[in-house]
Each structure stands twice: as structure tokens, then as C-alpha cells.
C-alpha positions as CSV (number, residue, x, y, z in Angstrom):
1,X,83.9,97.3,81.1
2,X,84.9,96.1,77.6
3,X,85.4,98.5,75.5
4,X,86.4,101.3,78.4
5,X,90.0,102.3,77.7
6,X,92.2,103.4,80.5
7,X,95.4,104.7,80.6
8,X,97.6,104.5,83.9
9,X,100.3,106.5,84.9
10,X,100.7,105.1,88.3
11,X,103.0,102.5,89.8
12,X,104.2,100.5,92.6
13,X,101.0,99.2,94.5
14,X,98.3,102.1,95.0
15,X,97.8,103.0,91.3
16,X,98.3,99.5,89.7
17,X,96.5,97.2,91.7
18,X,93.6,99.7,91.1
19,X,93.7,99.1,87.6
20,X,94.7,95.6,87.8
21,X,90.8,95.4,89.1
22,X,89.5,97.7,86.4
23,X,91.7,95.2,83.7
24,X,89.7,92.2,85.3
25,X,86.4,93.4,84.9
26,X,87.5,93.8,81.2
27,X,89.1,97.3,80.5
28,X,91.7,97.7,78.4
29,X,94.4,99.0,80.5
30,X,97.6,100.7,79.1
31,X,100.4,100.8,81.6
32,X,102.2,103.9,81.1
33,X,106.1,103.3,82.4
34,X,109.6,105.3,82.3
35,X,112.1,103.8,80.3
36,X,113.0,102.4,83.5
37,X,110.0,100.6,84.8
38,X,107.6,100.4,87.6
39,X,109.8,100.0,90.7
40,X,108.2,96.7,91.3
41,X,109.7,95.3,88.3
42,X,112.6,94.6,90.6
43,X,110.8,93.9,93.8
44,X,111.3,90.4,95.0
45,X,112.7,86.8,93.4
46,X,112.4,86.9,89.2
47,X,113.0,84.3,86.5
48,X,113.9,87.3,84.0
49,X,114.8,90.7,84.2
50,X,111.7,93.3,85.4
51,X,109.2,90.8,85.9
52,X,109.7,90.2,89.4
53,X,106.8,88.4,91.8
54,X,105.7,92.2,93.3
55,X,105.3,93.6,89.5
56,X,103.5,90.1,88.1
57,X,101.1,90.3,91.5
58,X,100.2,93.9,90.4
59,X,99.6,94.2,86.7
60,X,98.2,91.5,84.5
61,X,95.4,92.1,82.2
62,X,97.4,95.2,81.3
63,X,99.7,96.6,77.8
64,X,102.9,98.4,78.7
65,X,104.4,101.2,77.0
66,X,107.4,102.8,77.5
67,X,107.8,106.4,77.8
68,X,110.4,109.4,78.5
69,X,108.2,112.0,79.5
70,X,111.0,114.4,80.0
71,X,111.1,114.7,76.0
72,X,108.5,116.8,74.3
73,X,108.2,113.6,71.3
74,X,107.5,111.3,75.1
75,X,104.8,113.8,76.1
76,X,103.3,114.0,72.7
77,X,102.9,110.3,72.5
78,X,101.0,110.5,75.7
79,X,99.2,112.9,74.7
80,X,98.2,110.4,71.6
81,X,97.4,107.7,73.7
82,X,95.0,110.2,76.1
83,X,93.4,110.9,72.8
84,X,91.8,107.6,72.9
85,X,91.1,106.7,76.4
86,X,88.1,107.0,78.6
87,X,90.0,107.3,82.0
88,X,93.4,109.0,83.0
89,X,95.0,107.8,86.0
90,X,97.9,108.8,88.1
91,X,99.8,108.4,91.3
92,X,101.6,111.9,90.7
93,X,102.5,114.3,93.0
94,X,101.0,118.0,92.6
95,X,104.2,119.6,91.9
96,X,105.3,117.7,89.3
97,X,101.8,117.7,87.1
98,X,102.3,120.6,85.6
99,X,105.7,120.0,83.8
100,X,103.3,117.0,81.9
101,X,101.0,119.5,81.2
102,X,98.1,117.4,83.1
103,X,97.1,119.7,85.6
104,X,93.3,118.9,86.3
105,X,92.0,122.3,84.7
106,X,94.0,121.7,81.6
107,X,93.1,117.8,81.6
108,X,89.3,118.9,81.9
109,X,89.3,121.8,79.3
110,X,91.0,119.4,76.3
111,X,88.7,116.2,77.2
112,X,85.7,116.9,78.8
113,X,84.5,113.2,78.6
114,X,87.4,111.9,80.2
115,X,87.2,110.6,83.9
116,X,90.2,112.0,85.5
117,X,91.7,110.0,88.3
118,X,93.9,111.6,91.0
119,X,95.5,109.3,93.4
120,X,97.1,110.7,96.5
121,X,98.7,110.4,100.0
122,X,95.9,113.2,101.5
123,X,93.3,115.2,100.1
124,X,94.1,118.2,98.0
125,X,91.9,120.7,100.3
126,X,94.3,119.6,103.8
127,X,96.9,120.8,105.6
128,X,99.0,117.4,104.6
129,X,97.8,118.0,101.1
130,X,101.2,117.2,98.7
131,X,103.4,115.0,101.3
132,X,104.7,111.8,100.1
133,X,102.7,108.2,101.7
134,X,103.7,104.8,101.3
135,X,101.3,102.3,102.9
136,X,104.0,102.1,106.2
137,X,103.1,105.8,106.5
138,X,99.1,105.3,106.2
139,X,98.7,102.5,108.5
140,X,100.4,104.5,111.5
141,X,98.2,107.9,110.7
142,X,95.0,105.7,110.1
143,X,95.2,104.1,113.2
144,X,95.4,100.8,111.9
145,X,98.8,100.8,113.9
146,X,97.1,101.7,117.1
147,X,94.9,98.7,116.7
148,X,98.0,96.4,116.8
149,X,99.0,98.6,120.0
150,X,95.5,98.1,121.9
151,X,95.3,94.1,120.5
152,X,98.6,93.0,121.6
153,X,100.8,95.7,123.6
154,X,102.9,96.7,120.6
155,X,102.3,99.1,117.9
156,X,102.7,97.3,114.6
157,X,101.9,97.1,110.6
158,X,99.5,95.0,109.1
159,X,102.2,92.2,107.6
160,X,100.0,92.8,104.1
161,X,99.9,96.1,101.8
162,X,97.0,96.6,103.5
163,X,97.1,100.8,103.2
164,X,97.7,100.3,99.5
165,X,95.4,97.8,98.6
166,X,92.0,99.3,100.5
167,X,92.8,102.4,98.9
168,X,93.0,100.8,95.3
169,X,89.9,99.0,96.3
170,X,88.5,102.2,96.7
171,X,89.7,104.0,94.2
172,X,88.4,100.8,91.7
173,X,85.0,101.5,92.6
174,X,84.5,105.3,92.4
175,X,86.3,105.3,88.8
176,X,83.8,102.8,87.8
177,X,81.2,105.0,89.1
178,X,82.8,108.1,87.5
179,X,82.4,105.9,84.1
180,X,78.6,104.3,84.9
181,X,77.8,108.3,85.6
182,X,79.8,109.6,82.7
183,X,77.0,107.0,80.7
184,X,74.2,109.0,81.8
185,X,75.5,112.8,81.7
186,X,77.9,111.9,78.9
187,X,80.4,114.4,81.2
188,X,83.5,113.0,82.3
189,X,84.6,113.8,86.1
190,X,87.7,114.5,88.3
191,X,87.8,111.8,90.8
192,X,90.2,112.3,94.0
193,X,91.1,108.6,96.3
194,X,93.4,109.6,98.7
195,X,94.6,107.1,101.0
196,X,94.6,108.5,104.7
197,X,90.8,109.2,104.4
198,X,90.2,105.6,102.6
199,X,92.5,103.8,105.0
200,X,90.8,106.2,108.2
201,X,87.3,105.6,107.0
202,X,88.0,101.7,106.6
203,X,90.0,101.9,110.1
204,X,86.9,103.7,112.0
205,X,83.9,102.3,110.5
206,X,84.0,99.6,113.4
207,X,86.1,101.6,115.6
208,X,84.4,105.2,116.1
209,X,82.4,103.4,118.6
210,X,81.1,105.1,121.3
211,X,82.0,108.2,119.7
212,X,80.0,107.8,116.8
213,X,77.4,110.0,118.9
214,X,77.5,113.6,120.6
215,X,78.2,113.6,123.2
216,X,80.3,110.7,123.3
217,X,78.5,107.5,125.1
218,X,81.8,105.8,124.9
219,X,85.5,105.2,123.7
220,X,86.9,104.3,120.3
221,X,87.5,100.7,119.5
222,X,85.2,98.1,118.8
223,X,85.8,95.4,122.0
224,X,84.9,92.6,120.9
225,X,87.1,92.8,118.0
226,X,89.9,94.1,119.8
227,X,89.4,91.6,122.6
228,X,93.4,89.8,123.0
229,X,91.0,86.5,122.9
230,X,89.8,87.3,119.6
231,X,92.5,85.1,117.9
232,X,93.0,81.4,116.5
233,X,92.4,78.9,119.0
234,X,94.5,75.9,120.1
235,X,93.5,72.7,119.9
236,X,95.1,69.7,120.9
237,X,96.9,69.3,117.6
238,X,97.0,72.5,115.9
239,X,94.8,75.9,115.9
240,X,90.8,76.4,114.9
241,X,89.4,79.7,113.6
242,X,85.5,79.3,115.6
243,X,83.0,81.7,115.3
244,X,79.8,81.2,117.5
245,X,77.9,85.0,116.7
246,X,74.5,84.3,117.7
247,X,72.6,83.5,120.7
248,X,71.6,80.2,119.4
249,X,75.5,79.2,118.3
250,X,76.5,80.0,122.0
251,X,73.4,77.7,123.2
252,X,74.1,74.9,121.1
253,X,77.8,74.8,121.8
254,X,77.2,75.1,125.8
255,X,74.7,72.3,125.8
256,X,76.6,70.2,123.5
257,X,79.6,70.3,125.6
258,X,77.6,69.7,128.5
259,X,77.7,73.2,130.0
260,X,73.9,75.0,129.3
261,X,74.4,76.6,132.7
262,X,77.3,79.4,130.7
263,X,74.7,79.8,127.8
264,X,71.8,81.2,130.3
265,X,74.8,83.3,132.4
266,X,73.5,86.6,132.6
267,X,77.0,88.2,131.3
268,X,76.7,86.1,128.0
269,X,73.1,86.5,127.1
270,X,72.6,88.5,124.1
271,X,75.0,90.5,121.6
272,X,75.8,93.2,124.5
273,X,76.5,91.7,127.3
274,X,78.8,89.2,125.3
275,X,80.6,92.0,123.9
276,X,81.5,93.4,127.7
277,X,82.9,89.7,128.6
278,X,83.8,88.7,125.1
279,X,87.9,88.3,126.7
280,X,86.2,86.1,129.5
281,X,83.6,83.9,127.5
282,X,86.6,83.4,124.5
283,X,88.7,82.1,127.3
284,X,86.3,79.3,128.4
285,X,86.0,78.4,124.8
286,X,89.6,78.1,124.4
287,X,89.6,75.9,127.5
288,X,87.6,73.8,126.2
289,X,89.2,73.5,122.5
290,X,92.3,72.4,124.2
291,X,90.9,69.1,125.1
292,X,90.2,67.8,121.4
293,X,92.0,67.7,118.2
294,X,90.9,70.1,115.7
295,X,89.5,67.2,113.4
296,X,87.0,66.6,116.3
297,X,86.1,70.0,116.4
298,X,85.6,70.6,113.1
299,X,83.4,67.3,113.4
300,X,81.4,69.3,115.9
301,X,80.9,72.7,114.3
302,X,79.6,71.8,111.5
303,X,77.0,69.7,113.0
304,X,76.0,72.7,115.2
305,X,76.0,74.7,111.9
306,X,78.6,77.3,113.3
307,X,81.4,78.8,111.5
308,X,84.6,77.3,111.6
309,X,87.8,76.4,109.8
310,X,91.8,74.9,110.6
311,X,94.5,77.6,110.2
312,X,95.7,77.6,107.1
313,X,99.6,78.7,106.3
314,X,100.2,80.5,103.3
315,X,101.5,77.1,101.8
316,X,97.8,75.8,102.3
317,X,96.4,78.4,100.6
318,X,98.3,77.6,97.5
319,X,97.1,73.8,97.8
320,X,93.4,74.4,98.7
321,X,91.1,72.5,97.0
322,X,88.6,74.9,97.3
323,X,90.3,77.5,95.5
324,X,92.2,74.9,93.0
325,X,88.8,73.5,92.0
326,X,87.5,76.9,91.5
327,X,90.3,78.4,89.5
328,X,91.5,80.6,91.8
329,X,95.0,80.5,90.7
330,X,96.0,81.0,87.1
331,X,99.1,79.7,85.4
332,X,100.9,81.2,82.3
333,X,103.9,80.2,80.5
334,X,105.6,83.3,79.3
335,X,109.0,84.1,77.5
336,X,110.9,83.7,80.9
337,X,109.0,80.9,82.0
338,X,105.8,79.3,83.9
339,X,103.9,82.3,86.4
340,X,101.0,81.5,88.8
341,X,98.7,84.3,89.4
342,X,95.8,84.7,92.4
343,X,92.8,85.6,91.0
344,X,90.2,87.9,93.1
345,X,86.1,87.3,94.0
346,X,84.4,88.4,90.7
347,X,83.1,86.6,88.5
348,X,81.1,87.6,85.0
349,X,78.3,84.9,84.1
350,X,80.6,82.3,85.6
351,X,83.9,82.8,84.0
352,X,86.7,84.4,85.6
353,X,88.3,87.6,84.5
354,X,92.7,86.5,84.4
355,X,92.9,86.8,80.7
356,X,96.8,88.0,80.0
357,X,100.1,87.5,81.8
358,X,101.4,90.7,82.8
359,X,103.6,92.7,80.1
360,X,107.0,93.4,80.1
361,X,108.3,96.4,79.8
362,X,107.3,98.6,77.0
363,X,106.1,94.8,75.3
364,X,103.2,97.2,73.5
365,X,104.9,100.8,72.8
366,X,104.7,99.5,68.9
367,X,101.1,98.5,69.1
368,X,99.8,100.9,71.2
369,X,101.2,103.6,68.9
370,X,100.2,103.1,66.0
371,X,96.5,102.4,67.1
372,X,97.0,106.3,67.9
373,X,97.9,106.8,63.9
374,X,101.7,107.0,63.8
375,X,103.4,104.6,61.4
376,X,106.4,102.0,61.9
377,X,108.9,104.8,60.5
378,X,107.5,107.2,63.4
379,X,108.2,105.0,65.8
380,X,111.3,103.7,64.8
381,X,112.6,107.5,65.0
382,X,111.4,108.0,68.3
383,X,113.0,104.9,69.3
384,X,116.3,105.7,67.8
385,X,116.3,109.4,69.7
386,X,115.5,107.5,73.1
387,X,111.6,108.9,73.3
388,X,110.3,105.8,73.9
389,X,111.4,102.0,74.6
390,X,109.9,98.7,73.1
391,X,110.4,95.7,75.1
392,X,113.9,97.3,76.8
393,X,114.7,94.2,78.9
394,X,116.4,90.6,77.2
395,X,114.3,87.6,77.5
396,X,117.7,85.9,77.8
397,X,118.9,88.0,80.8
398,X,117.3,86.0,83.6
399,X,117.4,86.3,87.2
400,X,116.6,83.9,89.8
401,X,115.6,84.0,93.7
């Protein structure tokens, strides 16, 4: 996406990790903040002022600038910066669009080639079109809630962003289809991600089930993945993720522990019948994982060839040498002192895509100003009137966990 210039309106997690994605594949992202920053700035333990963990997980490969948009000079900066982009994005709600003057008919009419990116709670066209959503909100209407509920007895949250982050995911890919489109047509588009039908399509593409069809032949839920079974195993020592899928990883298992008789059980031959007994075949598994350390049945698995792995905590994950040797994790030293970064699956020819430490606030209101044509004396008036802010927190000012 080099040379594809977006400019993002959007914060907390939705909106920003979107473009975090679209700054990885090479975009030039400008992060478009208050004089007060992203809310995330302050989310979490920090080593300096507005860079806490939440903001630094969300927004590298990006350039802040910092804007008052209720000033007329803020808006006409924007304005500047929209000039020269190829996509528009924003987290904004309806009624407050218009004051900005970025109502999608207005947006359209001034630049047609533009890809114009709405992000919302709920679809325009609804009944719940306008609410507020955070991902809290998502995961209990998406039913992502209910699957906690039907897994383990209680209704609960994903302990991940997970609303948020499938929805970004989402919205990643259709802006970069807006743009690969936008190539061919040389139009721009209005894209709308909204995340109780991103979250509800990712939620029910397993779990429509048997009522996929009409009439129904059968209830929501995937069983087999909602089986209470379906979890980490214990071992003797510890806990095994295993994964026997096919007929042939069941057989060689059964035989290998000395029990062929369960392979060639009626209720566990083949992918159906397995499903309807998947709570009592994972049971006899687990039985028999209990007798032996995980290092023996790791031993094991792989000789059979079936997936399997040790639990990992999230301290593991930081230390795994699969990931370390692949350069996973990036490190920066910045003003305020050393960062490490994950990085994501994507890679361009072999390289990965972490290029820049995330900014601080504002860090690029200078630069990214004057690429729009105003000079240093422009600026420095609509600094001095408060219209926009250049790196507004002290490098010196730090704050610790």
C-alpha cells in the first residue's frame, strides 16, 4: 500500500487498530487526535506521559497530528490534510458529522476519488442505527456472550477486545478492497463496518447450525465446539492442547494406546457421529492424558502426526522461541524509553511490516502541515491561538506502572 495515504479520525480500539493493519501493509497513516489525545493514551502502565501500553499496542506505523476541530482554523487544517489522502476514516457518531462538515454526501461531492470509511456500532439503515457500542456491548448482542453461557454455565466476555478487534479486521479488508476497486474504476466509495453485524457474522458462521436451512433441521450452536470437554487437557504435570480431527488421528491414537476397540465404536466413527459424543469421546481422552506427563505426550503426538501443543501462559508467549526467532516482537527505544511491540501474520517478500514506534501526540502536526502547503509562520499562528498542538506532552514528565 505504499504510497496510499490515509487519514484517521478514529480512536480507542475499533478505528485504530484498523489502521494500525493498513500502516503495516505500508500506508501512510496520519492519526488525526484532539488536543487531548486518543483516550488510550492513558490506558494502562506508561514510562511517559500519553504513551501508555493500550495506545503503543494500537498505533505504530502511524504520524499524529493534533487538532481542535471545534475552531474553524482546526477544521480547515483537516480539510488540508483530506486534500491529500486517498482514504478518510472515522469512528464518529452520526449526529456529530455534520458540525465537521463530513457528512457522506458532502465528503463524496468535494472528493469523488476518496474511499470514505464509516465505522459504527450498527448499520445506518437499522432500528439501533446511532447508539453508542464499546466491545462489552457487542459481545453480549453478538451472542458471543451466550456462547460463554452454553460452554460453561455463566454468561461472560471474551477476556480479549475481541468485538473491537474482528471488527477492525474487517473493516482492514474492505477499505483495502474499496482502494484495489477504486484502481480499476478510478471512483472512490463509501464503505460502512459496523460491528454488531461483523461481530454476529463472525459469531454465527459456525453457530447458525441447524438453522442454516428452512425449515430448521436443528438448533444453533456448533457441538462439538461448544462441547464443556472441548478445553486444555490435564496431564500429569501440566495441561496439553490435542487435536485428533480425522478418522485416521482417532485410529492411530486408539491403537497406539492399546484401545482399537473405541476407534471402530460405532458412536465415534466418522466426523458425525463424533460430533454427537464429542463430550463422551473427549472424556476418554482426558482419562487417558492423566496418566502421563505432557512431555510424553507431546513425544507421542507428534509421532502420530496429530496436532498438539503445552499451554502456554501469556509469559510464554513473550519467551517463545518460535516467535523470538521469527521476529515476532519488535523493540524500539524511544524518547521515554525502550517499547516492545507484537507484530501480526503478514509478511511482504519475507520482511516484516513494524517500521515506526508509535507517535506521540501531535509529534507530526509541523510536518504533516506543511506537506499540505502552509509555511512555519502559519503554523506557528495556529499554534499560538490553540488550533492545533505539536508534541503537547513533556518527554521529561514520566509515569510509571
Amino acid at each position: 500500500m505504499n504510497g496510499i495515504r490515509v487519514i484517521d479520525l478514529s480512536n480507542i480500539v475499533f478505528g485504530p487498530y484498523a489502521s494500525q493493519f493498513l500502516g503495516d501493509c505500508g500506508a501512510d497513516v496520519v492519526k488525526v487526535e484532539t488536543l487531548e489525545g486518543d483516550s488510550t493514551r492513558h490506558t494502562g502502565p506508561a514510562q511517559a506521559n500519553g504513551m501508555a501500553c493500550s495506545f503503543l499496542a494500537l498505533n505504530r506505523n502511524k504520524r499524529s497530528v493534533a487538532l481542535d476541530l471545534t475552531s474553524s482554523a482546526g477544521q480547515s487544517a483537516l480539510i488540508r490534510l483530506i486534500d491529500t489522502a486517498d482514504v478518510l476514516m472515522h469512528n464518529i457518531r452520526p449526529q456529530k458529522l455534520a458540525a465537521l462538515g463530513l457528512e457522506v454526501d458532502v465528503v463524496r461531492a468535494r472528493w469523488p476519488r476518496l474511499v470514505y470509511a464509516t465505522l459504527t456500532g450498527f448499520a445506518s439503515d437499522g432500528p439501533y442505527a446511532g447508539r453508542p457500542a464499546y466491545d462489552d456491548i457487542i459481545q453480549g448482542m453478538s451472542g458471543l456472550a451466550d456462547l460463554m453461557l452454553r460452554q460453561s454455565g455463566e454468561p461472560r466476555y471474551f477476556p480479549t477486545i475481541a468485538a473491537d478487534k474482528i471488527s477492525a479486521l474487517v473493516a482492514t479488508q474492505a477499505i483495502t478492497a474499496a482502494i484495489a476497486g477504486r484502481a480499476r474504476t478510478g471512483e472512490g466509495v463509501h464503505v460502512e463496518v459496523s460491528m454488531f453485524e461483523a461481530v454476529a457474522g463472525f459469531a454465527m458462521a459456525d453457530h447458525l447450525y441447524g438453522e442454516t436451512f428452512e425449515p430448521a433441521i436443528g438448533g444453533t450452536g456448533y457441538v462439538r465446539v461448544l462441547a464443556k470437554s472441548r478445553r486444555p487437557h490435564r496431564t500429569r504435570d501440566g495441561y496439553l492442547c490435542v487435536m485428533p480431527y480425522t478418522d485416521a488421528h482417532w485410529m492411530r491414537f486408539f491403537e497406539d494406546v492399546g484401545m482399537p476397540e473405541v476407534a471402530r465404536d460405532p458412536r465415534f466413527i466418522g466426523m458425525g457421529e463424533r460430533t454427537k459424543n464429542i463430550d463422551l469421546l473427549y472424556a476418554l481422552m482426558e482419562s487417558l492424558l492423566a496418566q502421563h506427563d505432557t512431555d510424553h505426550w507431546l513425544v507421542l503426538f507428534a509421532r502420530l502426526d496429530i496436532p498438539c501443543s503445552r499451554v502456554n501462559t501469556l509469559e510464554h508467549v513473550l519467551d517463545d522461541p518460535h516467535l523470538n526467532s521469527t521476529g515476532f516482537f519488535s523493540k524500539f527505544e524511544t524518547s521515554s524509553g525502550t517499547i516492545r511491540l507484537p507484530g501480526q501474520g503478514i509478511r511482504f517478500n519475507g520482511g516484516t511490516c513494524v517500521a515506526t514506534a508509535p507517535p506521540r501526540l501531535g509529534e507530526h502536526t509541523r510536518e504533516l502541515l506543511r506537506e499540505t502547503g502552509l509555511t512555519d509562520g502559519d503554523i506557528d499562528a495556529l499554534i499560538e491561538r490553540g488550533d492545533i498542538g505539536t508534541d503537547l506532552y513533556d518527554d521529561n514528565d514520566r509515569r510509571f506502572p
